[in-house]
Residue frames as a rotation matrix with the C-alpha (Angstrom) as fourth column:
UNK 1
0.583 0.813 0.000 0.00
0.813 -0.583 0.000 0.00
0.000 0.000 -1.000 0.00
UNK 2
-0.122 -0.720 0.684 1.59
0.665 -0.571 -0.482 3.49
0.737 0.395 0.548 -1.08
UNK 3
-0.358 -0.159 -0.920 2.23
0.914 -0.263 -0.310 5.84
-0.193 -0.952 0.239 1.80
UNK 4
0.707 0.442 0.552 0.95
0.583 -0.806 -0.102 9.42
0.400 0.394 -0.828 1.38
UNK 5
0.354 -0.219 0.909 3.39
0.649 -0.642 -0.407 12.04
0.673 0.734 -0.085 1.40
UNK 6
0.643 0.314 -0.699 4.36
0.736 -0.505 0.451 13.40
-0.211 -0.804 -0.556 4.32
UNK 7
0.285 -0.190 0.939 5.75
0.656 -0.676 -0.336 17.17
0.699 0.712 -0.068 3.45
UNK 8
-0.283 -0.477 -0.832 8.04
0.837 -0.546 0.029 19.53
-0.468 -0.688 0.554 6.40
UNK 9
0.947 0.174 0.270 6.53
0.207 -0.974 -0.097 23.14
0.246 0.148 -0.958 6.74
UNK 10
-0.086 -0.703 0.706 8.97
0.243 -0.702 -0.669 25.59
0.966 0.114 0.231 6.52
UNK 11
-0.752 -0.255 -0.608 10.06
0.656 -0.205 -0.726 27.26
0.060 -0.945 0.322 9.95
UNK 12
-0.962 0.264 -0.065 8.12
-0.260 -0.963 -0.069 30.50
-0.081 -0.049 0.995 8.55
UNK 13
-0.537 0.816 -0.216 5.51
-0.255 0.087 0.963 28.65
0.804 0.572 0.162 7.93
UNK 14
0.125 0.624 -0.772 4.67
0.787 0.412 0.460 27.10
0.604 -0.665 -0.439 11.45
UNK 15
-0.933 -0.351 0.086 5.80
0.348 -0.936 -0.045 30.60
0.096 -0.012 0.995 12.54
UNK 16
-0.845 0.529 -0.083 3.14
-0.463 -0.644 0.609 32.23
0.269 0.553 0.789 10.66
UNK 17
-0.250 0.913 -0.321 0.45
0.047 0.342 0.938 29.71
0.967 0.220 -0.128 11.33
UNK 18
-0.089 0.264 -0.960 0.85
0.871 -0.448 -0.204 30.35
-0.484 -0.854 -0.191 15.64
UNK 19
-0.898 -0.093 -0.431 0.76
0.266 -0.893 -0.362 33.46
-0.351 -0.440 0.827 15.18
UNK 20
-0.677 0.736 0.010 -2.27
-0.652 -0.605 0.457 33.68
0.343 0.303 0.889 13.29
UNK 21
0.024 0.494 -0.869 -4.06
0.642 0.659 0.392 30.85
0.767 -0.567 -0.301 15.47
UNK 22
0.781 0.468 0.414 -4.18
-0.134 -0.522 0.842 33.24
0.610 -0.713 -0.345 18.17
UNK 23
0.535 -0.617 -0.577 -1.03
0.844 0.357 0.400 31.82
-0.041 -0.701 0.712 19.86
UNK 24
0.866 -0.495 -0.063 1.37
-0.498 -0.847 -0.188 34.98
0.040 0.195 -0.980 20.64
UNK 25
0.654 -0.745 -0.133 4.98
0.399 0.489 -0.775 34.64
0.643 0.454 0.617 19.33
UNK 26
0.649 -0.374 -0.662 7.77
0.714 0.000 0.700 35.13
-0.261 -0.928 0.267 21.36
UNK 27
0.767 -0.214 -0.604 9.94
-0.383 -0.909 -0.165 38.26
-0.514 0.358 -0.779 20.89
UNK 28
-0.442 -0.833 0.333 12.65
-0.182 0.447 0.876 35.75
-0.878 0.327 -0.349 19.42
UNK 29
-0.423 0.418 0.804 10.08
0.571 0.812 -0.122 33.97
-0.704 0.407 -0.582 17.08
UNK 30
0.739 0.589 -0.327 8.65
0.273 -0.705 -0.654 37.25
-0.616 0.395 -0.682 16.07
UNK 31
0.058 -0.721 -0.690 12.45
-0.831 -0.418 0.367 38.73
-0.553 0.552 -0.624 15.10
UNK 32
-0.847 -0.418 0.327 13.16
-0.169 0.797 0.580 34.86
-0.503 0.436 -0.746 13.51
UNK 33
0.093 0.955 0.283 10.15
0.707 0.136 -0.694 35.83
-0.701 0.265 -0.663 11.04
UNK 34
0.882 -0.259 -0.393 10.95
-0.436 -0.764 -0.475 39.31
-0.178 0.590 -0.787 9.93
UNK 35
-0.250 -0.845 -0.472 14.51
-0.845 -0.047 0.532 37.76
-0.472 0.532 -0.703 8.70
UNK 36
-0.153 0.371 0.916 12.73
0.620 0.758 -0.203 34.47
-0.770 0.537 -0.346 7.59
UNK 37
0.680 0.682 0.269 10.58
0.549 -0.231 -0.803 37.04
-0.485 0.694 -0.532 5.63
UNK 38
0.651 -0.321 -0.688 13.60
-0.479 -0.877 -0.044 39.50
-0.589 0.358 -0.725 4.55
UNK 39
-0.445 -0.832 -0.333 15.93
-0.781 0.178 0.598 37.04
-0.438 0.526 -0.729 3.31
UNK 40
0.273 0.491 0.827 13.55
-0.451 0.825 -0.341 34.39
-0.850 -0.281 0.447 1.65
UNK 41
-0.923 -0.351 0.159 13.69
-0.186 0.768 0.612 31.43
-0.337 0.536 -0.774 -0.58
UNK 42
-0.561 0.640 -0.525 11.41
-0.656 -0.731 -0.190 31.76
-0.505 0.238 0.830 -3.27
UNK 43
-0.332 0.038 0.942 9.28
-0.099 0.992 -0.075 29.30
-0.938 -0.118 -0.326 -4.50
UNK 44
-0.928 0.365 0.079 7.63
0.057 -0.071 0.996 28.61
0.369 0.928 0.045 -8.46
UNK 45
0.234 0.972 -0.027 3.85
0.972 -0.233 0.033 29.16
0.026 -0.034 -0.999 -6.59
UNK 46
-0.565 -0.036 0.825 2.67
-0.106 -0.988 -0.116 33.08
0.818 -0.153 0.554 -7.36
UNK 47
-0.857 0.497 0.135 1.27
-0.369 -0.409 -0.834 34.95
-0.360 -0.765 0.534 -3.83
UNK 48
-0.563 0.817 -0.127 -2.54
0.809 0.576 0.116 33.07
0.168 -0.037 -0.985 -3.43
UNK 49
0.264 0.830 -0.492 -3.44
0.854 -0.438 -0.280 36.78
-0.448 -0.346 -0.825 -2.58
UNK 50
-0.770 -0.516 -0.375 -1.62
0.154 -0.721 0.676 39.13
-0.619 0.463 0.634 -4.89
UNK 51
0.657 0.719 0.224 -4.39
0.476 -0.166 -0.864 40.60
-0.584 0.674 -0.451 -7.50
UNK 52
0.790 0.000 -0.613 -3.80
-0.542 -0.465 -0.700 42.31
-0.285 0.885 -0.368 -11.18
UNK 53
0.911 -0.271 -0.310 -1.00
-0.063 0.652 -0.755 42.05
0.407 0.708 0.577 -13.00
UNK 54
0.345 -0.648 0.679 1.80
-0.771 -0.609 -0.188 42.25
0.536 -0.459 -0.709 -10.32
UNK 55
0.912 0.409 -0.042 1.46
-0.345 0.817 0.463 39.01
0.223 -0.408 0.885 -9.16
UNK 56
0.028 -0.941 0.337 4.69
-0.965 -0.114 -0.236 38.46
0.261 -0.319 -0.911 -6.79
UNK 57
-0.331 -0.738 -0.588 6.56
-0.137 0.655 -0.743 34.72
0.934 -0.166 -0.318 -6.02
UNK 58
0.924 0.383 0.009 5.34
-0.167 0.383 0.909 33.07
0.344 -0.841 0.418 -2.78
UNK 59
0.006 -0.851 0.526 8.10
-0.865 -0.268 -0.423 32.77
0.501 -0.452 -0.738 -0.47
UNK 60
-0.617 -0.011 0.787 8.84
-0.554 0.716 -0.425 29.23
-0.559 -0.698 -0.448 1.34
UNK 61
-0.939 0.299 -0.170 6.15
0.094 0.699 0.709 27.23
0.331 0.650 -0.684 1.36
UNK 62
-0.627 0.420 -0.656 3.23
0.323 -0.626 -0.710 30.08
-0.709 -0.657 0.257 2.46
UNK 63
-0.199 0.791 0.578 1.82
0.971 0.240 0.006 30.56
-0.134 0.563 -0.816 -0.32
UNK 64
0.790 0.455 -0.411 2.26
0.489 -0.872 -0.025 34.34
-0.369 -0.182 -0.911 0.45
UNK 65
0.497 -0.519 0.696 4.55
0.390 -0.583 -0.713 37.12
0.775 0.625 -0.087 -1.04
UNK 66
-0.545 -0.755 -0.365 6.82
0.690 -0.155 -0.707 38.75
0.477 -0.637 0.605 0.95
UNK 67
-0.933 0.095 0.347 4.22
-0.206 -0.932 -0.299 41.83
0.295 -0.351 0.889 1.67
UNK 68
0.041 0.989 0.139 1.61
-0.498 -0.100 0.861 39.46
0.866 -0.105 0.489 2.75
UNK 69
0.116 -0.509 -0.853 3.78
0.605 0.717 -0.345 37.43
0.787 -0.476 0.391 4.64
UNK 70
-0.483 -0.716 -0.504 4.51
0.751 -0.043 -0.659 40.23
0.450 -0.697 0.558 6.54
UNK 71
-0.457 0.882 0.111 1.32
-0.759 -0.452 0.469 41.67
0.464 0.130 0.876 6.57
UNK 72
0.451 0.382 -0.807 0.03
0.045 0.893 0.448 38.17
0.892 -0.238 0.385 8.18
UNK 73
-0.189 -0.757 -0.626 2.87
0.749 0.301 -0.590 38.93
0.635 -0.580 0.510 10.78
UNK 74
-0.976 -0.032 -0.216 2.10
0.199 -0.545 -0.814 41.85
-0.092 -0.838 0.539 11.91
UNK 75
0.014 1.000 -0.015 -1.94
-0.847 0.020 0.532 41.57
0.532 0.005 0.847 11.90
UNK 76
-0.769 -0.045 0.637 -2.11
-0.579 0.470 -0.666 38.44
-0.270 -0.881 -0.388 12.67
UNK 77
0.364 0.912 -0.192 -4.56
-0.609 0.077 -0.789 37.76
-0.705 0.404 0.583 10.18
């Protein structure tokens, strides 16, 4: 029987997903985000929330651009 996939979030990603679950980040976890998000590793998906024709690279494996990514960070949303 074939196994299903099992796939490792990114750091920024489980990052990003406490922090928007309501869990507060620590003041480490917060700074070890903003440089996740400044120095990222881009991925071939485009931003899942970019509109027109600007449509920016997802970063990691977030699914978000760098200016939602970091827009998610500091909202929380």
């Amino acid at each position: 029987m074939p196994q299903a996939e099992v796939t490792k979030k990114s750091e920024l990603e489980n990052l990003l997903e406490k922090h928007t679950s309501g869990e507060k980040l620590t003041p480490y976890e917060y700074k070890r985000a903003h440089k996740l998000i400044g120095t990222p590793e881009y991925s071939a998906e485009i931003c899942g929330f970019c509109r027109g024709p600007d449509k920016k690279l997802a970063i990691y494996d977030t699914g978000l651009c760098q200016e939602h990514a970091t827009y998610a960070l500091v909202r929380g949303k």
